[in-house]
C-alpha beads as a LAMMPS data file, in Angstrom:
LAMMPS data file: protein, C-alpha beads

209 atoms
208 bonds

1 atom types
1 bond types

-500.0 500.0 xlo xhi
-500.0 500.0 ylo yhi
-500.0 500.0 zlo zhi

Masses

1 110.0

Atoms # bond

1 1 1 183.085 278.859 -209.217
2 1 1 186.212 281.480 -208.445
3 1 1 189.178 280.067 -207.638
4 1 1 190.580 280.016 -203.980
5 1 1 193.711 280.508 -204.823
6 1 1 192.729 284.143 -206.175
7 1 1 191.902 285.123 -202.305
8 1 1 195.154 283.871 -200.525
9 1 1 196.807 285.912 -198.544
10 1 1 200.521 286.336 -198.491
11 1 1 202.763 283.883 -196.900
12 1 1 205.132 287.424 -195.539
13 1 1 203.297 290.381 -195.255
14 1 1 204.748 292.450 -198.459
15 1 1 205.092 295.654 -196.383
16 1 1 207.429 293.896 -194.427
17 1 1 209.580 292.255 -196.837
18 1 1 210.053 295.391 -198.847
19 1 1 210.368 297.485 -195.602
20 1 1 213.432 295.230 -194.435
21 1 1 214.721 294.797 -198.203
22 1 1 214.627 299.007 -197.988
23 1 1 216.532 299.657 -194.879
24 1 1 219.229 296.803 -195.983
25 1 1 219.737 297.801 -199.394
26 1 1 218.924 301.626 -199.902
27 1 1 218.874 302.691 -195.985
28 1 1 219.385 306.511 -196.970
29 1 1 215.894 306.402 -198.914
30 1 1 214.306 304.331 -196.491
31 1 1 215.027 306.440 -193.462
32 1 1 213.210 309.253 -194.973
33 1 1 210.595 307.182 -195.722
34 1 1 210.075 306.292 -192.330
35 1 1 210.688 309.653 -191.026
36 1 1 207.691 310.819 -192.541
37 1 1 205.511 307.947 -191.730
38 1 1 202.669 307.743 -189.332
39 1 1 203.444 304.680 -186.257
40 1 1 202.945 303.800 -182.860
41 1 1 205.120 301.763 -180.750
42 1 1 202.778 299.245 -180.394
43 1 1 202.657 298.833 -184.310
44 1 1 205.865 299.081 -184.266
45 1 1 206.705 295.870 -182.364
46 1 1 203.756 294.156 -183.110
47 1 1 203.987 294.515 -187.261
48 1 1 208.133 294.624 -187.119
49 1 1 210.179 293.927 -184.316
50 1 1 207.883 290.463 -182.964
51 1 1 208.547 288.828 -186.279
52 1 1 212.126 289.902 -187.060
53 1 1 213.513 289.478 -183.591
54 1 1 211.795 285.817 -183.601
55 1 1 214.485 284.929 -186.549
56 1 1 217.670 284.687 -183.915
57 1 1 215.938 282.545 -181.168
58 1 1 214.011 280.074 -183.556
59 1 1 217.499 279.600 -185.776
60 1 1 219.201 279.104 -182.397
61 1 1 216.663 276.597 -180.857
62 1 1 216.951 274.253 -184.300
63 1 1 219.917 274.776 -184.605
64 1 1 220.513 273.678 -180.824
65 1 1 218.662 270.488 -181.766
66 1 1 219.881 269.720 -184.636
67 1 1 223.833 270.265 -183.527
68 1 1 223.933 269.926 -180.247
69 1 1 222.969 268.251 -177.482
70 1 1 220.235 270.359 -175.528
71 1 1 216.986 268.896 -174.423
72 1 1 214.063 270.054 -176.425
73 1 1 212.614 271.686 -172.960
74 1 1 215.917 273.717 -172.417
75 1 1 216.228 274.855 -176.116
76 1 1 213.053 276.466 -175.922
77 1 1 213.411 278.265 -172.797
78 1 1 216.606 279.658 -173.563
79 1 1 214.717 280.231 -177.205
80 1 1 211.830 282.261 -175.433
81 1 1 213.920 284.190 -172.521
82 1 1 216.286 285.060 -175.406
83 1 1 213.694 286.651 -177.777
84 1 1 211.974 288.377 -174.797
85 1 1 214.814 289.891 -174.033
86 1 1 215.916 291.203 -177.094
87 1 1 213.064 292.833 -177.254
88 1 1 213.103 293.882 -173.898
89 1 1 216.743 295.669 -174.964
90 1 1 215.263 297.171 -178.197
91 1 1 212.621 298.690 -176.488
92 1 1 215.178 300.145 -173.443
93 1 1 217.675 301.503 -176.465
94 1 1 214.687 303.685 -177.525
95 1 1 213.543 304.606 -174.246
96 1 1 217.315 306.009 -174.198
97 1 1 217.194 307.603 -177.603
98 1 1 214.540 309.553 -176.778
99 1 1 215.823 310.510 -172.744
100 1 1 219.534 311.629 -174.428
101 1 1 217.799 314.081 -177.322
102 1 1 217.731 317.471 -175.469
103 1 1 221.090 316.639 -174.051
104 1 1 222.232 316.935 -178.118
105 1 1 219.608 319.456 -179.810
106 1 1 217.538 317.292 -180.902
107 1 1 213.809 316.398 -180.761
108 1 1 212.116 314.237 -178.241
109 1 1 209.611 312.086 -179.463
110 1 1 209.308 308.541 -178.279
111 1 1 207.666 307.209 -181.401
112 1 1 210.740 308.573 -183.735
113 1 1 213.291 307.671 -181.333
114 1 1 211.693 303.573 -180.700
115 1 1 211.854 303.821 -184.910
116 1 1 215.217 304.354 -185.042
117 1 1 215.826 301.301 -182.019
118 1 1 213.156 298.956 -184.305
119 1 1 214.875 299.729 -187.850
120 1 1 218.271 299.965 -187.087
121 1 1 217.855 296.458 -185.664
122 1 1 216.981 294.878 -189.149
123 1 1 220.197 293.643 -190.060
124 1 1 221.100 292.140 -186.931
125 1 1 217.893 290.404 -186.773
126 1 1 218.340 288.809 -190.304
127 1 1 222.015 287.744 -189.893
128 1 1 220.636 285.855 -186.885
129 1 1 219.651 283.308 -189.018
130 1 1 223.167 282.251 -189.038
131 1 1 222.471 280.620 -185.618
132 1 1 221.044 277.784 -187.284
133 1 1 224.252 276.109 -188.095
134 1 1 226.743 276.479 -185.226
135 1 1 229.680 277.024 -186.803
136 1 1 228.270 280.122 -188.961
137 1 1 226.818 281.965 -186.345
138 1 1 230.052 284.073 -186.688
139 1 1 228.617 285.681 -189.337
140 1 1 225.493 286.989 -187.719
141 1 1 228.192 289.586 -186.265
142 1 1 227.886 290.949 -190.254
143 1 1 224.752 291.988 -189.219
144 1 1 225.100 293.409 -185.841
145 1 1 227.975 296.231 -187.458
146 1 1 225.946 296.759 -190.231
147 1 1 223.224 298.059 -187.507
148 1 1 225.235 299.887 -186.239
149 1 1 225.786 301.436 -189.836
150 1 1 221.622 301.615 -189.817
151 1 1 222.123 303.775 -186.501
152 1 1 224.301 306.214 -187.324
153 1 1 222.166 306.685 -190.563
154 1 1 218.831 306.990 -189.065
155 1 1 219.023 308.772 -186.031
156 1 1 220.100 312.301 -186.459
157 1 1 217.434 312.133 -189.566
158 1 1 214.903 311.003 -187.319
159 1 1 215.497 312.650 -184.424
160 1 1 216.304 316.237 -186.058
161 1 1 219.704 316.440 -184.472
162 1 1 221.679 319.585 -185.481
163 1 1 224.899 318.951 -188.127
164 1 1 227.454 319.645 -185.136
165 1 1 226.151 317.234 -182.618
166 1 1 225.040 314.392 -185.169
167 1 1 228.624 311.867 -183.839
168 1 1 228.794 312.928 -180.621
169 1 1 224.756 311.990 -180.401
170 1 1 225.696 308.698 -182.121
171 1 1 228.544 307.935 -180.005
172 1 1 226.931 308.176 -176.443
173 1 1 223.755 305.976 -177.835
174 1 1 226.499 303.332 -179.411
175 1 1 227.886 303.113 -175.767
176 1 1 225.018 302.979 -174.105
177 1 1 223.626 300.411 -176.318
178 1 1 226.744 298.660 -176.205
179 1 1 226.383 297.987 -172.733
180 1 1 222.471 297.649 -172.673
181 1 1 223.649 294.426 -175.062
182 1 1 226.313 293.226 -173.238
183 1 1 224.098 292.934 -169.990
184 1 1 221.263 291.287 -172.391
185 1 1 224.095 288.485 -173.440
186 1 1 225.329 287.868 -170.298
187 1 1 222.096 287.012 -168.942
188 1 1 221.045 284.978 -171.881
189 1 1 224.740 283.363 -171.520
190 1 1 223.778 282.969 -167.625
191 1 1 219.979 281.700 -168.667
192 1 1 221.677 279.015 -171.106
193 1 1 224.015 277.527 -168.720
194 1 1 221.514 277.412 -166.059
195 1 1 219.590 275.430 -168.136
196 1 1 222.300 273.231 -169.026
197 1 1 223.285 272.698 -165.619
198 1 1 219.623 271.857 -164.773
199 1 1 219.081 269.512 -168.088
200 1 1 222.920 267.790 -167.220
201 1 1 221.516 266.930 -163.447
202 1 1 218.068 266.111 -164.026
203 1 1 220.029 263.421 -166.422
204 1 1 222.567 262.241 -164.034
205 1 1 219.680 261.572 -161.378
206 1 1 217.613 259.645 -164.282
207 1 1 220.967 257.886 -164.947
208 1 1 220.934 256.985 -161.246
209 1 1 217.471 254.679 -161.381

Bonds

1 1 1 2
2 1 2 3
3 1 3 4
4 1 4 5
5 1 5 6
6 1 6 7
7 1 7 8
8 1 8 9
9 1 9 10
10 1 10 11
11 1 11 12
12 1 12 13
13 1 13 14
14 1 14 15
15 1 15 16
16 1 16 17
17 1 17 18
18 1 18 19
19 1 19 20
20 1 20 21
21 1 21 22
22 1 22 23
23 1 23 24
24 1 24 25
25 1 25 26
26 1 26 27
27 1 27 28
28 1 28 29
29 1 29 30
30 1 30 31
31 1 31 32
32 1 32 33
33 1 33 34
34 1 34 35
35 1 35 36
36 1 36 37
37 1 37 38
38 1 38 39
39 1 39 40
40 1 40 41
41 1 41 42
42 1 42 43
43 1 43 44
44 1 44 45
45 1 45 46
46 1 46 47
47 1 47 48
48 1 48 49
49 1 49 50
50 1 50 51
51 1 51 52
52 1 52 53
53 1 53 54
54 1 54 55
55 1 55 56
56 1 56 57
57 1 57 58
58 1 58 59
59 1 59 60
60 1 60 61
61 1 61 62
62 1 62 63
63 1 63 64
64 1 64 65
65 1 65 66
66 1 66 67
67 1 67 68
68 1 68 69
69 1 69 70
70 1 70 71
71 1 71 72
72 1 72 73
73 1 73 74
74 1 74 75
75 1 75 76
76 1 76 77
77 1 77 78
78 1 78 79
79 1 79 80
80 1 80 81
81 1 81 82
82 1 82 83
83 1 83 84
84 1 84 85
85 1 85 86
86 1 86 87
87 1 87 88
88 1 88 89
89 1 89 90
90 1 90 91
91 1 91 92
92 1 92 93
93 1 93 94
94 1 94 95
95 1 95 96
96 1 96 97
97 1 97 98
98 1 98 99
99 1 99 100
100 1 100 101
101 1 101 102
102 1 102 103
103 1 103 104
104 1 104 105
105 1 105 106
106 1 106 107
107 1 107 108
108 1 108 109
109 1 109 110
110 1 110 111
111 1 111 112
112 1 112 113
113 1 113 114
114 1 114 115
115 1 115 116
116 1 116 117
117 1 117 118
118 1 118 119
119 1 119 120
120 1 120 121
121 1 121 122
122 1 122 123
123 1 123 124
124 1 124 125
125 1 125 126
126 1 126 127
127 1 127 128
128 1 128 129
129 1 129 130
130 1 130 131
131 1 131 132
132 1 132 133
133 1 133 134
134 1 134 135
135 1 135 136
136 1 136 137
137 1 137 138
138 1 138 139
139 1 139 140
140 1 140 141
141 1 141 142
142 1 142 143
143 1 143 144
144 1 144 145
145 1 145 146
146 1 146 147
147 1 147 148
148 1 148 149
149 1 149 150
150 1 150 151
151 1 151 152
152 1 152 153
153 1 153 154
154 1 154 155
155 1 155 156
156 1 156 157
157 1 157 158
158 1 158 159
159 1 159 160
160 1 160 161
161 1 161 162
162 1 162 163
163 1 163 164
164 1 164 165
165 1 165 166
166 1 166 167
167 1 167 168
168 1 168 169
169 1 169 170
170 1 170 171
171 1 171 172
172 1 172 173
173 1 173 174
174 1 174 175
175 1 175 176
176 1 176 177
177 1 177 178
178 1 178 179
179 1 179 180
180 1 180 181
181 1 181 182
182 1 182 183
183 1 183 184
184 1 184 185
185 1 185 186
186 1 186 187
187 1 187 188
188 1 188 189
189 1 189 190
190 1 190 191
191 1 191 192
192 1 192 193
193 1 193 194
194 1 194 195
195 1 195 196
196 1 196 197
197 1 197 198
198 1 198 199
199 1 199 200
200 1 200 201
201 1 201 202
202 1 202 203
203 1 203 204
204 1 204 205
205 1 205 206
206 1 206 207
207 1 207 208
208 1 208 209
C-alpha cells in the first residue's frame, strides 16, 4: 500500500513562497524574472494578490478580537471591506501605470504595468501581519516604504521606460498612488467607525431591555 503522505500537496503553494521570498530579498533578479514571464491579470490576482492582500485584514480582524473590543460581526466587515478594497486600489494603481506610460516613453501594456502594482505590493502585504498585535502595527509601515523601494525598482524595467524619464515616471505614479491610498484609508477609517458607532448603539439599546 503507498503511503498518503507521498501525494500531499503543499500547505503554500512553493511558487508563491519563493516568488515573494524573490522580490523581498533579491528584487533586482526577480524583476527580470518577471519581466520575462508569461501572466494575465486574472492570474495575477487570483494566484498572488487574493492570498497576500488577505494577510492585513485577517491579522487585523484577530487581532481586533483578541485586543480590543469589536464585535465579531463588525471585525469581519471592516475585515472584508478592507481587503476588497485594497485590492480594489492595487488594481486602480495599475490601471494608472499603464494610462501614464506614453506620457514618459514608455510601453503600454496592462499586463506589465498590473505586475508592477501586484509585486511591488509584496512587502506591504507581509508587514501587515503586524496588525495582529495592536501595538506593532507600526511596523507594518516597514513594509509599505520598502514597496515603495519595490516600485521604483520594477517599473521602468517593466515598463521599458527610457534612462532620462525613469524618476520623473516614478514620481508622478508615487503621488498618484499616494493619494489613491490615502482615499482607500480614509474610507476604511470611515467603514470602521461606522461600524463602531453601529456595534456601540445596537449595545446601548440591548443595555436598555
Amino acid at each position: 500500500m503507498s503511503d498518503p503522505t507521498t501525494h500531499s500537496q503543499p500547505a503554500v503553494d512553493p511558487a508563491l513562497v519563493a516568488r515573494v521570498k524573490g522580490i523581498l530579498v533579491q528584487p533586482n533578479a526577480e524583476w527580470l524574472r518577471v519581466d520575462g514571464e508569461f501572466a494575465t491579470t486574472k492570474t495575477l490576482f487570483t494566484r498572488y494578490a487574493m492570498i497576500l492582500a488577505a494577510i492585513g485584514p485577517i491579522a487585523g480582524l484577530i487581532g481586533s478580537l483578541i485586543f480590543g473590543d469589536a464585535s465579531i460581526t463588525g471585525a469581519l466587515v471592516v475585515a472584508l471591506i478592507s481587503y476588497g478594497l485594497s485590492l480594489a486600489a492595487v488594481f486602480v494603481l495599475g490601471i494608472l501605470i499603464n494610462a501614464l506610460a506614453p506620457s514618459f516613453g514608455s510601453t503600454v501594456d496592462q499586463v506589465q504595468a498590473m505586475k508592477v502594482a501586484v509585486y511591488a505590493s509584496t512587502a506591504a502585504w507581509v508587514a501587515a501581519v503586524f496588525d495582529l498585535i495592536p501595538v506593532l502595527s507600526v511596523l507594518s509601515l516597514i513594509g509599505a516604504i520598502y514597496s515603495l523601494v519595490l516600485l521604483f525598482i520594477g517599473l521602468p524595467l517593466l515598463m521599458k521606460t527610457p534612462d532620462d524619464k525613469k524618476v520623473v515616471y516614478y514620481v508622478v505614479v508615487l503621488i498618484a498612488g499616494l493619494v489613491l491610498y490615502a482615499i482607500i484609508g480614509a474610507a476604511i477609517r470611515g467603514v470602521t467607525l461606522s461600524v463602531a458607532a453601529t456595534t456601540a448603539g445596537l449595545a446601548g439599546m440591548g443595555a436598555g431591555y
